[in-house]
N, C-alpha and C positions, 0 to 999 in steps of 0.2 A: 504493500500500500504506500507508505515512506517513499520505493522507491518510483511509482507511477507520479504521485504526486510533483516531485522535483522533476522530472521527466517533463511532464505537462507545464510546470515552472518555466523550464527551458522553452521549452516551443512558445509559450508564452512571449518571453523573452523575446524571443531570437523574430518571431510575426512582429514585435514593438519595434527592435531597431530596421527590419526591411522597409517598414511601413513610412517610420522617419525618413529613412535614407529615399522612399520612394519620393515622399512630400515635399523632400529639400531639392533633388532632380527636377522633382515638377515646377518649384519656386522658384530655382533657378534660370529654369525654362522658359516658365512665365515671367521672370524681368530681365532676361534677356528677348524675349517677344517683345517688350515693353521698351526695352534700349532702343532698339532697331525700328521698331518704330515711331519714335524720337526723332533718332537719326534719320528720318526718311523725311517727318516734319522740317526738319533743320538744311536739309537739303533743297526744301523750297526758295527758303532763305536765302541759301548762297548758292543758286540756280545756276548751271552748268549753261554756259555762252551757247546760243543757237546755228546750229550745225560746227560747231569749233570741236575735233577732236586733237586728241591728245597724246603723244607718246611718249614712256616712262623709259629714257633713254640711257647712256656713259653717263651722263651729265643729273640723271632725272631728269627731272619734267623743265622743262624752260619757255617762256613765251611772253607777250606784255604785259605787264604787272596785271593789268585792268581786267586780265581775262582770267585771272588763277583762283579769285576767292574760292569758286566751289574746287577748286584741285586743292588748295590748302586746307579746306575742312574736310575734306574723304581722307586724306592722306595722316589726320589724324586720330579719325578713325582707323585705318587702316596699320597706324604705328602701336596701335593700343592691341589688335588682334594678332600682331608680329608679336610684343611683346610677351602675351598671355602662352602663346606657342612656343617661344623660346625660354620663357621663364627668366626673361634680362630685361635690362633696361636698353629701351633703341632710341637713337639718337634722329634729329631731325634737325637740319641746316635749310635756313632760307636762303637761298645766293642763286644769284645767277652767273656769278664769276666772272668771266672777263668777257662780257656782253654787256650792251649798251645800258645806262642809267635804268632807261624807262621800262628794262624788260626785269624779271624776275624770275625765280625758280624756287625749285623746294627737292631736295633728295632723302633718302632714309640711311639708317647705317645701323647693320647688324650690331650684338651684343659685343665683340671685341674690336670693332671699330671698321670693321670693314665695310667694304657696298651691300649692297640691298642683293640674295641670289635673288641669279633669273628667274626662277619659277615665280618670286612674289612680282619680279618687274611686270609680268604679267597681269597678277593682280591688281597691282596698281596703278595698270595702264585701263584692264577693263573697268574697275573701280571709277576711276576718271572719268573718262568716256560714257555711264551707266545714265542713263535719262534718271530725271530727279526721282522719278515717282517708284523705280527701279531701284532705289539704291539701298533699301533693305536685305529685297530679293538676292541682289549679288554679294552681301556682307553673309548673308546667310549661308549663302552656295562658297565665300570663302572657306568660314568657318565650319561647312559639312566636309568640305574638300580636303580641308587641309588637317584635320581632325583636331579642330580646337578647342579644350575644356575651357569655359566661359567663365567657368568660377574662379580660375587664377588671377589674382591682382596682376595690375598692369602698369609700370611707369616708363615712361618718356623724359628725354633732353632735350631741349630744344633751343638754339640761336640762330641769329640775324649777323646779315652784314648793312653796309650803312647805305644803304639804296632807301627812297625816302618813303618807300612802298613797302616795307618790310616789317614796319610795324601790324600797317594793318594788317598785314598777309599772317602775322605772328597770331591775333588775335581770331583771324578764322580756325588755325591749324587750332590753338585754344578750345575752343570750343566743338570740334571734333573730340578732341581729346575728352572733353569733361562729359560729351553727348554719353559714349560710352564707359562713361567712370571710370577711368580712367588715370594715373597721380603723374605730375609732373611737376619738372623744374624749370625754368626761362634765366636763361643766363646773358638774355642781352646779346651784346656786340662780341661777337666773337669770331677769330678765322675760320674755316669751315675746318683746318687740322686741331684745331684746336678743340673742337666739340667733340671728333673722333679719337682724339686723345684720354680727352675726362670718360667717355663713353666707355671706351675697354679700363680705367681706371678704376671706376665704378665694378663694372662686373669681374673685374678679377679681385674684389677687396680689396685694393690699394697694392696689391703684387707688382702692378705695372707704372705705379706712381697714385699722387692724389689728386681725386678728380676735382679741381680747383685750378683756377687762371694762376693763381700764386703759385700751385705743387707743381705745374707746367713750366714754368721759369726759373724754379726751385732747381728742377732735374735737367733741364737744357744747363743752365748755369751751375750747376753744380761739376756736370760730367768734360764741361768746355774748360774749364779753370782746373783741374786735377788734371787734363788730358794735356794742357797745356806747360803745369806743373812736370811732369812726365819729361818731356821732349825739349825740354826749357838748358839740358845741360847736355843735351845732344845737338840736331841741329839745326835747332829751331831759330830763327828771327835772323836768318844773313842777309838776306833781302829782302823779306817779307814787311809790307808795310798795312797797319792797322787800319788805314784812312779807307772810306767805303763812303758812296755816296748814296742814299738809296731812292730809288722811286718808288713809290706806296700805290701809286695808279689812282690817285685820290679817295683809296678804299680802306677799309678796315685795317690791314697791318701796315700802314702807316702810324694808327693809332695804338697799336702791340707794339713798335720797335722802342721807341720811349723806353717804357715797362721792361721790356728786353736787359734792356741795357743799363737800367739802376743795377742789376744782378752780375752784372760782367765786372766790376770793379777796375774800370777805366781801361780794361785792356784794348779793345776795340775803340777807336773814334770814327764815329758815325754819323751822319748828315741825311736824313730825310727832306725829301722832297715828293710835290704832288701830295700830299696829306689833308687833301683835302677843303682847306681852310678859302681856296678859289677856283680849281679848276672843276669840271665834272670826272665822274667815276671812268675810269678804260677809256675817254677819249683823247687820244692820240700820246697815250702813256700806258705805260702798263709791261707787262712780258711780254702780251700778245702782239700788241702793236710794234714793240719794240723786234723782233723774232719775225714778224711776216715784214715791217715795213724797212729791216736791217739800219734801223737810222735812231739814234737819240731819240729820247721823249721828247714830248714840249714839256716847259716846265722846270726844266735840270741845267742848269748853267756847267756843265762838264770844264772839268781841269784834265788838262793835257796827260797821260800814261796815268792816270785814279782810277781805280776799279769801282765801278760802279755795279747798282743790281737793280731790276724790273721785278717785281710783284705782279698778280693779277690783283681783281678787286679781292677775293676774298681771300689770298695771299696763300692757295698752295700749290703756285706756280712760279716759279723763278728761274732769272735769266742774267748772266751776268757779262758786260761790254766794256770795252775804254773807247776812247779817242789818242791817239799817235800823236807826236809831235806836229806831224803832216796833215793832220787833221782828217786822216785816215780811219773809219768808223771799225771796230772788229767786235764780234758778236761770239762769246761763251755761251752755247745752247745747252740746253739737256744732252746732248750728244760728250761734249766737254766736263761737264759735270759728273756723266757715269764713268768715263774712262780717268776721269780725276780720282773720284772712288774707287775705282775695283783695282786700278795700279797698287795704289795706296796699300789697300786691304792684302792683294797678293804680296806685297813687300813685308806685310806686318807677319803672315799667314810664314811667307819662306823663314824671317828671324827665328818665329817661336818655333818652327818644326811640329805647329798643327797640320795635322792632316783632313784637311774639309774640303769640301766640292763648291767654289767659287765661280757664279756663272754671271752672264751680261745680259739684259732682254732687251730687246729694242723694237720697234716697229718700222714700216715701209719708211716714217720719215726719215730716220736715223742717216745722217749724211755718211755716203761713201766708204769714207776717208777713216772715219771712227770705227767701223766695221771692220775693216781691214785692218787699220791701229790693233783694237782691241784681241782681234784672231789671230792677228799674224803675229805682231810685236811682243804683245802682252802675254799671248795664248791663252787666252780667256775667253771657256766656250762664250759662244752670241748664241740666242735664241730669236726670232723674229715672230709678233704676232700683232693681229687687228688692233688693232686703232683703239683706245680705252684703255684708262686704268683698269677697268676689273681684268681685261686678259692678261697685261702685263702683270700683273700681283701674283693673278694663279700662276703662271708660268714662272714665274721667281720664288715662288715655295714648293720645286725639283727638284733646288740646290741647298744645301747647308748654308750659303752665306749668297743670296741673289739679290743682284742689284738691278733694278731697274727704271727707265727712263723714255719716256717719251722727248723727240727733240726740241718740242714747246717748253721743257719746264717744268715739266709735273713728272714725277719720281723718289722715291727713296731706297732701302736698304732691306732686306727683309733675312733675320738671322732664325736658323732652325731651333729648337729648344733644344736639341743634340747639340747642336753648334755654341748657344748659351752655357750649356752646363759645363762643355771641354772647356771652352775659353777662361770660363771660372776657376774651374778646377786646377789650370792649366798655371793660373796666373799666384797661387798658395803652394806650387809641388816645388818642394825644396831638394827633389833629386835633380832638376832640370840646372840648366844655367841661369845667371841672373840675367843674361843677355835675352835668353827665353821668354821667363818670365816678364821681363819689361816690356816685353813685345806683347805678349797677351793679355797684359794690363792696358797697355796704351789700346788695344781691340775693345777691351770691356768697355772703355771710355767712350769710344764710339758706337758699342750696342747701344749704351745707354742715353747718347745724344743724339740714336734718330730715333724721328717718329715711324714705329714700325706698322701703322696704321695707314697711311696714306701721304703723299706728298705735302711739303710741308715748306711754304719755304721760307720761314724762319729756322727752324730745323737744318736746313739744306744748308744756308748761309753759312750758321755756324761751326757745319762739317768742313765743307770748302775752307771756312779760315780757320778751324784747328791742322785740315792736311796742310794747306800752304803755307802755314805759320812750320810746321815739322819739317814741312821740306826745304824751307828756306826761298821759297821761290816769290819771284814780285810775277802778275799778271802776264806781263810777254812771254816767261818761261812758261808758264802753264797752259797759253797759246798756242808756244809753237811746239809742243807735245806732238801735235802733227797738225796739216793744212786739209781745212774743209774745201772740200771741191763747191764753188760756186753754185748758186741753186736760188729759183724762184718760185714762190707759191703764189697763185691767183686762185679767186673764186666766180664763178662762173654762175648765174641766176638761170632757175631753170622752174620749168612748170611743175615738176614732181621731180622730187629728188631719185627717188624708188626706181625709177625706171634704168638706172647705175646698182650693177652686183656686179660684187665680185668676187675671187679667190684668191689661193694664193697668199693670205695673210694680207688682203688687201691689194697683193702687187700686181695683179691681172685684173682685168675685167672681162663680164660674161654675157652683160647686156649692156646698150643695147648693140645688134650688131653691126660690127664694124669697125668699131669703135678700137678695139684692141689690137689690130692689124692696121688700124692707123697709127696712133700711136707708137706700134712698131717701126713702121716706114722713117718717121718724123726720126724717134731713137738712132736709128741708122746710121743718117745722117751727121752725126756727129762723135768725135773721140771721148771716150771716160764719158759715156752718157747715160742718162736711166730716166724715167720719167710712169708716173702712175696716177691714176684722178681714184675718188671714191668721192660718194653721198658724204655730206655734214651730218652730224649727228643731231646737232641742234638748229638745222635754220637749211630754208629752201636753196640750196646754193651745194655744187661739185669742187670738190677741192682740186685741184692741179699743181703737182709737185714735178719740179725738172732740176736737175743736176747736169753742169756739165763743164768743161776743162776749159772755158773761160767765164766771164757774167755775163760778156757780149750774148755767149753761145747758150745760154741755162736762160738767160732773160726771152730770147730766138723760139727754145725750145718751147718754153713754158706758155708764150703767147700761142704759135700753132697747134699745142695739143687742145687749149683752151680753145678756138675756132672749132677745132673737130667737135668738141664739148657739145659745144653752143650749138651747131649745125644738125648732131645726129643724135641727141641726149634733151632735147626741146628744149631751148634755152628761150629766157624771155627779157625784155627789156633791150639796151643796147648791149649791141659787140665787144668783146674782148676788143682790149684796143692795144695796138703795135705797140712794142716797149720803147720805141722813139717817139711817139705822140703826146 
């Protein structure tokens, strides 16, 4: 009897908590029913532009500030259902980067700082795209799709750069956020590396530094000053000279380098310009401009052989140029910058007698000259891949120590956690030599002074002036490292971008036809030549890249393939025009 009764106890029991567990499922269920259609009310509100679609691209989303509210408020929704799924905090940057004032953007960033995967770019393109009254239904079909428990708390990061549309775009992503309950932070003005920084700070508990604009300057300047400590009684400062002019592109890290540099204890003298206080944002300043137009900003009053540097607007792009006595203009690309790196890194790599897989990644733009540098001289596998950060990153975590670079300016460093722990270990083994040792200290220094999250170029800068401060070198030497074969980019307006594919890592094309066997022709034609077009990521326009063994001959080239463009790729508005015109 005793023991039916406990028996019957249990089943008792055990029907109480299913029953619970049923009603909290269903309660669930029911204010997430309830969120979502909130969220669909709310979507009236900030009502998707009429016939305006939208693609979640390298960049995110990008287009005229005027037309982004409803993409700013889906996308914060949509950071709150990322987060619930990854069980991190995801980061969210308003910037449209090195695009005009008046346009705007918004990107997402996984829990350790990296892009947004593809399968959610998806998401967040049809999300966008999703007619207002719609826009339940596809939260719904994310959330069935992607097998998301609704009841996990959810938080977001969120900053701005200084576009004067960014506020309000801040306060739609806001209210996305809060539609869905969602918790978050707003940190203001910030570089868009610098949001991907606190973001994997944050989710790795402070492992990776503290997620704070202070613990970011704390750890840039901490690892710049010991590193410098380091190489200070070897061969550091023979001809290197601290003096840097900078261009901010009138954007946000103009207003970081300041900040920067209270933490540097005078080592660096630094001059900002462009900061905003009169010109506009990226116009006719910046990396970009500086990198496609091969000419000084406006804005910079340049002193004869001073290294100077280009920012983009939201500052994680950079480009570094002087002026010659002669008044000769000379352009440090991303090309210059990785093979500044990976020499370095292989020099540090031969001392200590680590054994680690050191590679280069570059894309179709990557000049010539650097390729052949980096493979031949250096023997530093190259990798080549499409056009984007996100392919360059994946491709750079193959190797134990990848470094990679796009020729625009955007790139950093990306070290394996094998490669982290040897270098550590490497750098306390008192069987080694002190010669060893030193050397794998001065690596750790540099782990720790880049941003392994994404391109960064305040990060960038102060890798560049710790190697060249160790190597002893002023600007012309880090120059004539090797000579960039002359080369011109044009963009090309066309009716649909789309109608341009290609392969080959970008360096062929496959529509439309004809197109690629022109091209060839043109190539031909000239000694040390190459030339490739591809769609823009962010804006109606064919990019056109030509290289070749004089400027005469790359300026020649790069207008004819642009004609072919225009003629067989529907191009709209006026002609490419002759590079004498």
């Amino acid at each position: 009897m005793w023991v039916r009764c406990v028996c019957v106890r249990y089943r008792i029991r055990d029907c109480v908590i299913n029953l619970r567990a049923e009603q909290s499922q269903g309660f669930n269920r029911l204010m997430m029913d309830t969120l979502l259609q909130t969220a669909k009310r709310n979507a009236m509100k900030y009502s998707k532009p009429k016939d305006q679609m939208f693609a979640y691209g390298t960049a995110g989303f990008r287009n005229r500030s005027d037309l982004l509210d409803s993409v700013l408020y889906r996308m914060g929704l949509l950071a709150v259902l990322r987060s619930k799924l990854t069980k991190g905090t995801i980061g969210v940057m308003i910037t449209a980067s090195h695009n005009p004032e008046q346009d705007n953007g918004v990107k997402l960033m996984e829990p350790m700082g990296e892009m947004l995967i593809p399968e959610w770019e998806i998401f967040a393109t049809e999300l966008a795209n999703a007619k207002d009254e719609d826009v339940a239904t596809v939260l719904q079909r994310i959330i069935a799709s992607a097998s998301i428990d609704t009841t996990i708390p959810a938080n977001v990061f969120f900053a701005r750069d200084t576009r004067s549309s960014s506020n309000t775009l801040a306060q739609c992503l806001q209210e996305g956020i809060e539609t869905l309950h969602g918790k978050y932070s707003d940190f203001g003005l910030l570089t868009t590396p610098q949001l991907h920084y606190m973001v994997r700070c944050h989710n790795s508990q402070g492992a990776y530094g503290q997620p704070t604009e202070q613990g970011y300057y704390n750890k840039l300047s901490k690892a710049f000053l010991n590193f410098r400590k380091l190489v200070s009684s070897g061969s550091g400062d023979r001809g290197y000279s601290p003096k840097i002019i900078v261009d901010g592109a009138n954007g946000v890290g103009a207003l970081k380098v300041p900040q920067l540099i209270s933490f540097l204890e005078g080592t660096l003298n630094i001059t900002v310009c462009n900061d905003g206080t009169t010109g506009k944002l990226n116009e006719r300043c910046g990396a970009d401009f500086v990198k496609i137009q091969q000419r000084s900003p406006d804005g910079l009053s340049v002193i004869a052989d001073t290294k100077c540097v280009s920012y983009d607007g939201d500052a994680d792009r950079i480009v570094y140029f002087y002026v010659d006595e002669d008044g000769s203009f000379h352009l440090l690309d991303g090309d210059k910058i990785a093979t500044l790196f990976a020499g370095y890194i292989q020099h540090l790599l031969t001392l200590s007698g680590l054994e680690l897989n050191l590679g280069l990644v570059q894309t179709a733009y990557a000049n010539g000259s650097s390729t052949r540098y980096a493979s031949q001289q250096m023997k530093v596998p190259v990798a080549c891949t499409k056009t984007g950060v996100k392919h360059l990153h994946h491709q750079a975590t193959e190797y134990d120590i990848g470094v990679y670079f796009e020729a625009n300016g955007h790139g950093t460093i990306l070290y394996s956690k094998r490669a982290e722990e040897l270098i550590s270990s490497t750098c306390g083994n008192t069987s080694l030599s002190e010669s060893q040792r030193h050397a794998a200290s001065c690596l750790e220094c540099l782990v720790n002074l880049t941003n392994q999250t994404v391109g960064d170029a305040l990060a960038d800068m102060m890798l560049v002036e710790a190697i060249l401060y160790a190597r002893g070198w002023t600007i012309h030497q880090w120059d004539h490292s090797y000579t960039d074969l002359p080369n011109r980019q044009l963009k090309v307006k066309v009716k649909d971008r789309t109608v341009i594919t290609t392969t080959d890592a970008e360096r062929k094309v496959t529509t439309p036809p004809g197109l690629q066997s022109a091209i060839d022709e043109e190539v031909a034609k000239h000694q040390h030549a190459r030339s490739f077009v591809r769609p823009s990521g962010t804006e109606d326009v064919v990019r056109v890249y030509a290289e070749a063994g004089s400027q005469i001959l790359a300026d020649k080239l790069a207008y004819d393939v642009a004609i072919h463009v225009f003629n067989l790729a529907g191009g709209k508005g006026d002609m490419p025009r002759p590079p004498d015109a």
